[in-house]
N, C-alpha and C positions, 0 to 999 in steps of 0.2 A: 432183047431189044427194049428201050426204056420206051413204056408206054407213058403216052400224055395224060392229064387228071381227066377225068369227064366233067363236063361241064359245071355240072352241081359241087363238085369238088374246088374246081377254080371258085366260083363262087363264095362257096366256106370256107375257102383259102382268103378269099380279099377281105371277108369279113371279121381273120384273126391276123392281119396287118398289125407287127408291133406288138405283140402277146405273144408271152414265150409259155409253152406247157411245160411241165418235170412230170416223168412216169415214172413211177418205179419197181421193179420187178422182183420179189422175193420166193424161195423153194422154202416149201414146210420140209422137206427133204433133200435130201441129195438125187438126183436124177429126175430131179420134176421138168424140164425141158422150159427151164429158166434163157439160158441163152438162146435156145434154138427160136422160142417165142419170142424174145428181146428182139433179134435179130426181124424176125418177118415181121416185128411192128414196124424194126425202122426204114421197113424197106414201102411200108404203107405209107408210112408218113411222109416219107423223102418222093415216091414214084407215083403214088395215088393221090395225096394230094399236096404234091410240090411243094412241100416245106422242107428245109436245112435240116436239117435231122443230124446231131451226135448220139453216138452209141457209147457209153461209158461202161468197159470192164470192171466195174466195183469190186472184185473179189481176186484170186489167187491162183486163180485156174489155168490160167494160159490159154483158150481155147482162142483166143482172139490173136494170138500170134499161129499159132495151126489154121487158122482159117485165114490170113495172109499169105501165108507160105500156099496151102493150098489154092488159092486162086490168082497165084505168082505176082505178088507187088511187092515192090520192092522193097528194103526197108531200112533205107538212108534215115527215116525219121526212126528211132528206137520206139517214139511210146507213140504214132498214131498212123493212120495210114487212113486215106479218102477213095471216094470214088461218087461218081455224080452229085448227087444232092448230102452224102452221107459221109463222114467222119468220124473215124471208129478210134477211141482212146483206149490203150490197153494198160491193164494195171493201177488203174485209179484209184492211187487209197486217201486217206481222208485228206493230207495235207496237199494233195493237189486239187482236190475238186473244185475252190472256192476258183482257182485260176478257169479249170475248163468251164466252170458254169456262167463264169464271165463272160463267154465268147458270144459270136453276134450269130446264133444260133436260134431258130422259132420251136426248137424242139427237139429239148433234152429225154433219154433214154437211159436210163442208169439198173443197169444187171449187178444186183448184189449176192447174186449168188443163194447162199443159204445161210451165211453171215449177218444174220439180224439183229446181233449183240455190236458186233462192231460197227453197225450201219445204222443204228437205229434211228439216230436223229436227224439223219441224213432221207431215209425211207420217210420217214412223219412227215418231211418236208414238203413229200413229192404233192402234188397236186392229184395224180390219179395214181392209187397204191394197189395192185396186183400181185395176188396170192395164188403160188405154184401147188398141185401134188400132182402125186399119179394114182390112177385109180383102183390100184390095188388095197384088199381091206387091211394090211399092214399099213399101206402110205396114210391111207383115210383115219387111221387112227390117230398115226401123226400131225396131221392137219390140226382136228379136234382138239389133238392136245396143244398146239401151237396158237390156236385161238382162243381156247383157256384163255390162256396166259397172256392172252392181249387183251381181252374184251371190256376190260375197263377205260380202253387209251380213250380220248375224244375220238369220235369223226369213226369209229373201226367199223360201223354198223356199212359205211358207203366203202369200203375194200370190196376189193370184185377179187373171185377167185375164177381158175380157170385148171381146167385140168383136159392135157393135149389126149385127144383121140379118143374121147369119152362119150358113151350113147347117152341119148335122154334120160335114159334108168338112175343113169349112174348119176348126174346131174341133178337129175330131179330131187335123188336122193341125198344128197349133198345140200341143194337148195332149201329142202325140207330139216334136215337136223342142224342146220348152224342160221337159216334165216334171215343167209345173206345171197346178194347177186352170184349167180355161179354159171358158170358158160363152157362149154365141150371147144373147144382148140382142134379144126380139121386136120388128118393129116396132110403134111406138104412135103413131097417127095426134095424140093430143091426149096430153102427158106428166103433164098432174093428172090423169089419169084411166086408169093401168094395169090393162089386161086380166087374165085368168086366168092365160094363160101368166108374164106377168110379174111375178104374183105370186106363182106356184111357186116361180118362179128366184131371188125375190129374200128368198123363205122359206129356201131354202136353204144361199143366203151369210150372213143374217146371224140368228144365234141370238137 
């Protein structure tokens, strides 16, 4: 059942009247829980604090036609499909986006997958840019080397990483060797429907 914003949230909600956010969601890997996390942000933003939320599939995965199919809507439109506050575009590659970013939305959401090369100017763009792994010391390596190879861009020191279902340790230790924001992602058994914890976390990142 769609829960109302609390109070404080209405509030923060009237105060960004007319201000559109861009998130963007990037995997140092393949299996970093890029859409799974995509998804339960857009579901903060759209159900906790009442904002239009589009979810944009930036990448090539299909997952967003599997998760239509699975929770049976129809699919008269080929490339989007809504539900409450939320409008999910599948298959967004660069020459559509300038159309969806157009739309009269307070809060774009863009999953590029682990395609950083073909998104890249589109990710620089985002307002708030998030960085996926997992916490295994294969992935962590990965990460490492993925920020290499950025750490010159402007702005890269304020990218928040997040890595789903990670204790303190792990975090800590993340936070400690690259010296940027880094935050454990609760797990959420169903991703419309984030807990308490995952609404603190996700209070936090984005103003």
């Amino acid at each position: 059942m769609k829960r109302k914003p609390m109070l404080l949230n209405r509030i923060t909600r009237e105060g960004k009247l007319g201000r559109k956010d861009f998130i963007g969601l990037l995997g140092a890997h393949r299996g970093a829980g890029v859409t799974y996390t995509a998804l339960m942000l857009a579901f903060y933003m759209a159900e906790e604090m009442g904002r239009t939320t589009a979810l944009l599939e930036c990448n090539d995965h299909h997952d967003m036609e599997l998760l239509q199919s699975a929770l049976g809507y129809g699919s008269e439109d080929p490339l989007s499909f809504s539900f409450g506050n939320i409008t999910i575009y599948k298959r967004v590659h660069a020459d559509r986006l300038p159309q969806v970013l157009g739309g009269s939305y307070e809060c774009f959401i863009m999953d590029f997958g682990t395609d950083y090369q073909r998104y890249r100017d589109e990710f620089l763009r985002c307002g708030t840019k998030i960085i996926l792994s997992g916490q295994g010391v294969w992935n962590r390596q990965k990460l490492l080397q993925f920020l290499s190879s950025t750490q010159t861009l402007p702005g890269r020191a304020d990218w928040i990483q997040l890595v789903p279902c990670a204790g303190k340790k792990s975090v800590g230790r993340l936070r400690s060797e690259t010296g940027m924001k880094c935050c454990g992602v609760p797990y959420e058994e169903d991703p419309t429907m984030p807990g308490k914890e995952t609404v603190t976390l996700f209070s936090s990142l984005v103003y």
